[in-house]
N, C-alpha and C positions, 0 to 999 in steps of 0.2 A: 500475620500477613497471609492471604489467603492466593493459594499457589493454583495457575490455570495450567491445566493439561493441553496436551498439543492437540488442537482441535480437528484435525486431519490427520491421524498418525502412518493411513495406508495410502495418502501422497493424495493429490486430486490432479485432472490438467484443468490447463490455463489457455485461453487464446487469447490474445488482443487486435484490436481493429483501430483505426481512423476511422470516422465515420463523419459526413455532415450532420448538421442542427437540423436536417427536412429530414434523411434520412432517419435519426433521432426518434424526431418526433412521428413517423411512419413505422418502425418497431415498436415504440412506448405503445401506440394504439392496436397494436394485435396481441402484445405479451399482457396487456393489463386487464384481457377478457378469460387466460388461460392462465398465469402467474399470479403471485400475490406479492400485493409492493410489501416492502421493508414500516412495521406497524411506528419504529422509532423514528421514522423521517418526521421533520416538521410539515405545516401546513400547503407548503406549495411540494411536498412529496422527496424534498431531497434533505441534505443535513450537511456541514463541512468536514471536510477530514483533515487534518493538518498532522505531518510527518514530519518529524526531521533525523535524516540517514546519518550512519557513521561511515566516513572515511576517511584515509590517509591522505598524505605529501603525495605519494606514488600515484593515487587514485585507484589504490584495490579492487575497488570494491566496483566503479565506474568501469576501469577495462577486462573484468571479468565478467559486466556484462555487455560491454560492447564487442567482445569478443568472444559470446555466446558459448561458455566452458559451458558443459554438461554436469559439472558439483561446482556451485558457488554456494555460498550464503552474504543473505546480508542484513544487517541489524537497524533497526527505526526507533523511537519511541514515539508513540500515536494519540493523538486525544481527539472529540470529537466538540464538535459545536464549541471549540475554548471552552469549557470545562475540565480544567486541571484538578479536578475531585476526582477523574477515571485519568489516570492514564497508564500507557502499557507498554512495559517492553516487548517488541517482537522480533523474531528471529524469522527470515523467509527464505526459504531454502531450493536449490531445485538441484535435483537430480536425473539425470535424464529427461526424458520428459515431463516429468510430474513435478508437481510442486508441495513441498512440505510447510506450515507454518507451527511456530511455537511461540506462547508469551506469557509474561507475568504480569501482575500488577505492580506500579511502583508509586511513589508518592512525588509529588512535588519539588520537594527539596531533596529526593535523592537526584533527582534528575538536573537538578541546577549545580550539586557538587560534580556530576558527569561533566561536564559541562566547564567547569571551573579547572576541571585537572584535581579535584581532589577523590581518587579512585581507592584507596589500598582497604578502606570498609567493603567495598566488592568481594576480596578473595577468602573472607569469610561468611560470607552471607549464607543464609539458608538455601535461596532460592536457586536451584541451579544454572538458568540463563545468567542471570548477573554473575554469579562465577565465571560461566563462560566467555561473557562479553570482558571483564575484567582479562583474561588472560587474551583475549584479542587486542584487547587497546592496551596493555603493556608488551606484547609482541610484535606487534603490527604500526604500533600508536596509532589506532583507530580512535575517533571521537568525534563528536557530533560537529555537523558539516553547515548542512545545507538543508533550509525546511521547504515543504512542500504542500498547498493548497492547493482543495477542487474541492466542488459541488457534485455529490453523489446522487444518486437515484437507484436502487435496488429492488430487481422482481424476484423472488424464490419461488420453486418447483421442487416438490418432497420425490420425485423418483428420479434417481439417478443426482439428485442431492445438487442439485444447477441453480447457479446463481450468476444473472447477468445484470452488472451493472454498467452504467453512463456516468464517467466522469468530464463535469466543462469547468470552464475556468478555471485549467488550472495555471497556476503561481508559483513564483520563486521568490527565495527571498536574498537569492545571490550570496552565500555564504553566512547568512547570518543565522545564530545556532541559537537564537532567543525565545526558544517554544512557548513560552508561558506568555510572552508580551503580545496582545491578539493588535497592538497596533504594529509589527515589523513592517515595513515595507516590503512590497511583494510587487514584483513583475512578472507580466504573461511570460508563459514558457510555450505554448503555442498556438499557430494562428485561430482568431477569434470565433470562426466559423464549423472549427472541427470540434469533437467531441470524442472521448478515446471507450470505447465498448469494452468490457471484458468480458467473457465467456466462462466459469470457473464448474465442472461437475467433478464425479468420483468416476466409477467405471465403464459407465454410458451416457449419453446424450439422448432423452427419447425425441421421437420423428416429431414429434410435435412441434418442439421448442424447435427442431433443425428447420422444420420448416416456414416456422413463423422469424428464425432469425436470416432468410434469401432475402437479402434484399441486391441489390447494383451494384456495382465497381466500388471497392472496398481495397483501402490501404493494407496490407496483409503485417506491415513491418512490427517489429516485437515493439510497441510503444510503451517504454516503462517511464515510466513519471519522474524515476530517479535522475534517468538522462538524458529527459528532456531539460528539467532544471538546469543540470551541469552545462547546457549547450547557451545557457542563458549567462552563465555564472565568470 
């Protein structure tokens, strides 16, 4: 099993927007003459993300971050386009301001024994996150919750390592933890006409990309996708 290193180990920030579908579309056309899209999107430029978080009875995981602590983590496993030939544990972490992530590759049927309650292969496992998540979800009884759909679009900028993406549609699938089945049902989790922007670099932002992302009256609020779902669910 071939084990991924934390792909940001000196933290990056993160900002997020509400943004409408005009405004959207008014970004996409200034970043796509100084950015370069994402070369794995499909044809019309974007690709699906589909997540589904671990949480508790209590909701851990949701009022740490509705309640904006400064060290939370929280755990997903991620696959793209339904293809459960890639998928990943991840760990997303923030600390202050910055944001940390970490993951492994998993397989399939580990993810469906998650899933099931059959966990205790976890606390020996090689890979270190599945250890860790194992001693999460027998501490915590952390376990997969609640999955989450959108349609991504990503532009990259090699200085200052910036990557802004446009997530629309996205979906809930109100409690149901069936990652692999690409038919779950899934409901809007928010209204049809916004789109949620994120901002993600390392230790600068150059003027360029600040400037090309001014645009109007912008939702500032932290939109995280986990609890937008939850607010559906």
């Amino acid at each position: 099993m071939i084990k991924d290193r934390n792909p940001y180990p000196k933290g990056r920030r993160e900002l997020k927007h509400a943004i409408t579908r005009l405004d959207c579309h008014l970004l996409r056309s200034g970043l796509r003459h100084v950015m370069r899209s994402d070369p794995h999107a499909g044809p019309g430029g974007t690709y699906l993300v589909r997540s589904v978080y671990f949480d508790n009875l209590e909701n851990k995981a949701l009022i740490q971050k509705k309640e904006g602590l400064y060290a939370r983590d929280k755990y997903r496993v991620r696959l793209y386009d339904h293809n459960s030939n890639l998928l990943h544990l991840e760990k997303k972490s923030k600390r202050n301001n910055q944001t940390f992530k970490e993951k492994c590759r998993i397989v399939a049927e580990e993810y469906e024994r998650m899933r099931l309650g059959d966990i205790a292969w976890m606390s020996e496992d090689e890979r270190p996150l599945i250890r860790e998540l194992h001693l999460q979800m027998q501490c915590y009884q952390l376990k997969p919750l609640t999955i989450v759909d959108y349609e991504r679009e990503v532009f990259t900028y090699p200085h200052g390592n910036v990557r802004v993406t446009f997530d629309s549609n996205i979906r809930t699938s109100n409690r149901n933890h069936d990652l692999l089945n690409p038919n779950v049902p899934m409901a809007p989790a928010l209204e049809p006409d916004l789109v949620v922007l994120e901002i993600k670099y390392d230790e600068y932002m150059p003027d360029i990309i600040k400037k090309l992302l001014q645009i109007g009256n912008r939702r500032t609020e932290a939109y995280s996708k986990y609890q937008l779902s939850r607010m559906y669910s």
